[in-house]
Kinemage of the C-alpha trace (Angstrom):
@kinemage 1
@onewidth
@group {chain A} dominant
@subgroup {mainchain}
@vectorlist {calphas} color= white
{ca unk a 1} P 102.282 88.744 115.042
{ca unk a 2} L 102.281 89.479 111.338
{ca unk a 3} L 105.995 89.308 111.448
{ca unk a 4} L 106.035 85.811 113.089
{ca unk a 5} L 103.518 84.757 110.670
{ca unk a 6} L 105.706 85.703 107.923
{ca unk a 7} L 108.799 84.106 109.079
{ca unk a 8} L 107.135 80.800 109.764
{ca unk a 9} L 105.352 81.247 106.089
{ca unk a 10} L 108.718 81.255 104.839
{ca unk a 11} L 110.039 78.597 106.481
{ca unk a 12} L 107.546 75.981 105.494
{ca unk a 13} L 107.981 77.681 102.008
{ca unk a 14} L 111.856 76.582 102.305
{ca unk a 15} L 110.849 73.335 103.913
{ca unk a 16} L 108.314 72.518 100.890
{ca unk a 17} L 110.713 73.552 98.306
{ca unk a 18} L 113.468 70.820 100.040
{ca unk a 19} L 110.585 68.368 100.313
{ca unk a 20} L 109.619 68.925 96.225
{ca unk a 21} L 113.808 68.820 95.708
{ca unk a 22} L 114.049 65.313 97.241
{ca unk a 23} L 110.658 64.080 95.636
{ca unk a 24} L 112.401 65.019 92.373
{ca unk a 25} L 115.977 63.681 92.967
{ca unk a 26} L 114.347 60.481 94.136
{ca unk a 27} L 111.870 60.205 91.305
{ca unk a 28} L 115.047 61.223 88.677
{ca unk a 29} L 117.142 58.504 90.690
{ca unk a 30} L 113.955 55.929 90.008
């Protein structure tokens, strides 16, 4: 359990960080 949690922690860490990266290409391109 602790190791799914984990994996799905990280994923929506990687998913935030690519959400944040095209927030700030977008805002740089505005």
């Amino acid at each position: 359990m602790l190791t799914d949690l984990n994996f799905i922690n990280s994923h929506m860490g990687e998913t935030l960080i690519e959400t944040t990266g095209s927030i700030n290409s977008i805002y740089i391109f505005v």
